[in-house]
C-alpha positions as CSV (number, residue, x, y, z in Angstrom):
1,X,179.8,-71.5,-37.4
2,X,176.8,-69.7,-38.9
3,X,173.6,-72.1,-39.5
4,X,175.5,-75.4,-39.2
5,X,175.3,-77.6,-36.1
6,X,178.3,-77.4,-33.8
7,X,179.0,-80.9,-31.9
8,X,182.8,-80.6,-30.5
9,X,182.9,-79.7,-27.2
10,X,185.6,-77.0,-28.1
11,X,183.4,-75.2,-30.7
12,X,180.8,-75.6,-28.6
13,X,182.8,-73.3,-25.9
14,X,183.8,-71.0,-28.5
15,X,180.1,-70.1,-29.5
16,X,178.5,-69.6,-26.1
17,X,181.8,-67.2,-25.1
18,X,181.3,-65.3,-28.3
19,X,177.5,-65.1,-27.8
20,X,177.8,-63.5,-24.3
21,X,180.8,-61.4,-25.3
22,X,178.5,-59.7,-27.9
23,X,175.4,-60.1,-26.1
24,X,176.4,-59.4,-22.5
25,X,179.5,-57.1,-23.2
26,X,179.7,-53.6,-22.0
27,X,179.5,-50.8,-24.0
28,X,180.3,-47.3,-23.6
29,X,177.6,-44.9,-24.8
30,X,176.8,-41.1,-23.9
31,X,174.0,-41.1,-21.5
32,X,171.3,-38.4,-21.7
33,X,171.3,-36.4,-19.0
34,X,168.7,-34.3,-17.2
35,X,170.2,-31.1,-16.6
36,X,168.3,-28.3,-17.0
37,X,165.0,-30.2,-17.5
38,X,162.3,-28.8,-15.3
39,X,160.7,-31.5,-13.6
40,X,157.2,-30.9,-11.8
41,X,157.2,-31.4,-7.8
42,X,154.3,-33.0,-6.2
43,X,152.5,-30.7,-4.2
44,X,151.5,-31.3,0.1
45,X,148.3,-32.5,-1.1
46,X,149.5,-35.1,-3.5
47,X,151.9,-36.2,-0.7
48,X,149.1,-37.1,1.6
49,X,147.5,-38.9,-1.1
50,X,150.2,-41.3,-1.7
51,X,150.0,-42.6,1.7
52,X,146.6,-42.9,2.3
53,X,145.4,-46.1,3.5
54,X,142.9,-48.3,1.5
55,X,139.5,-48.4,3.2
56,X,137.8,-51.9,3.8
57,X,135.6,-51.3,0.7
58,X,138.2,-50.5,-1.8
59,X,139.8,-53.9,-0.7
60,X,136.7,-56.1,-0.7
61,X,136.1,-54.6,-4.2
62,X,139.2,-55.7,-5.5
63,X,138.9,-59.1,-3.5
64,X,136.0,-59.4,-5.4
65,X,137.9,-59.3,-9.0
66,X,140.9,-61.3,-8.5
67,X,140.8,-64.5,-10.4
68,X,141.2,-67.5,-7.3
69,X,144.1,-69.1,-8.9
70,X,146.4,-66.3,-8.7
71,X,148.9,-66.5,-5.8
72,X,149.7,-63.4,-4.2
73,X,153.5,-63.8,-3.2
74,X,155.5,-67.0,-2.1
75,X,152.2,-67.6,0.3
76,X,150.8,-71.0,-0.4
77,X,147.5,-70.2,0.0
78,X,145.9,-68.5,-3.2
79,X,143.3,-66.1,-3.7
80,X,140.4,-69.0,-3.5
81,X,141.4,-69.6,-0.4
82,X,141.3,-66.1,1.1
83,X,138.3,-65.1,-0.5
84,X,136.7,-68.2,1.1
85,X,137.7,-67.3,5.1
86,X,138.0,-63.6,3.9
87,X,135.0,-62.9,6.4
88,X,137.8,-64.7,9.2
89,X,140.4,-62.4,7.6
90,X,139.5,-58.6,7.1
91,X,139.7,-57.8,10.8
92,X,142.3,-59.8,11.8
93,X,141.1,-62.4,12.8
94,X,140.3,-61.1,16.1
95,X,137.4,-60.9,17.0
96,X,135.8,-63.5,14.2
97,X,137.6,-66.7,16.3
């Protein structure tokens, strides 16, 4: 069963078991390990930073650069959409009704 078509449904079962047995198997192999490695810690200050929120600017700037037919998640409405009632959108709503 090399190059040659296969058409019986029993050799047919044979070459998909033996593909994923080879292909999906588990094998056993040393793992490196990091014992001893120094690793760098971030500092306070680089804590803060990753936690920061985005300012309205940063996001308009971005809003700005996305392409309009991307889709953001499983939302249905894409970026054309939102850049279009982003004006409606980058307060909340609230106080734009």
């Amino acid at each position: 069963m090399g190059d040659e078509w296969i058409q019986k449904p029993n050799e047919v079962r044979e070459a998909v078991v033996n593909y994923f047995k080879v292909h999906v198997s588990t094998k056993v192999w040393k793992r490196p390990k990091l014992d001893e490695v120094p690793l760098q810690r971030l500092t306070d200050a680089n804590k803060v930073g990753l936690v920061v929120s985005f300012s309205l600017l940063e996001i308009e700037a971005i809003m700005k650069k996305i392409d309009g037919n991307k889709i953001p998640s499983l939302c249905v409405f894409n970026f054309a959409y939102i850049k279009a009632f982003w004006y409606l959108i980058k307060d909340g709503g609230e106080d734009n009704v």
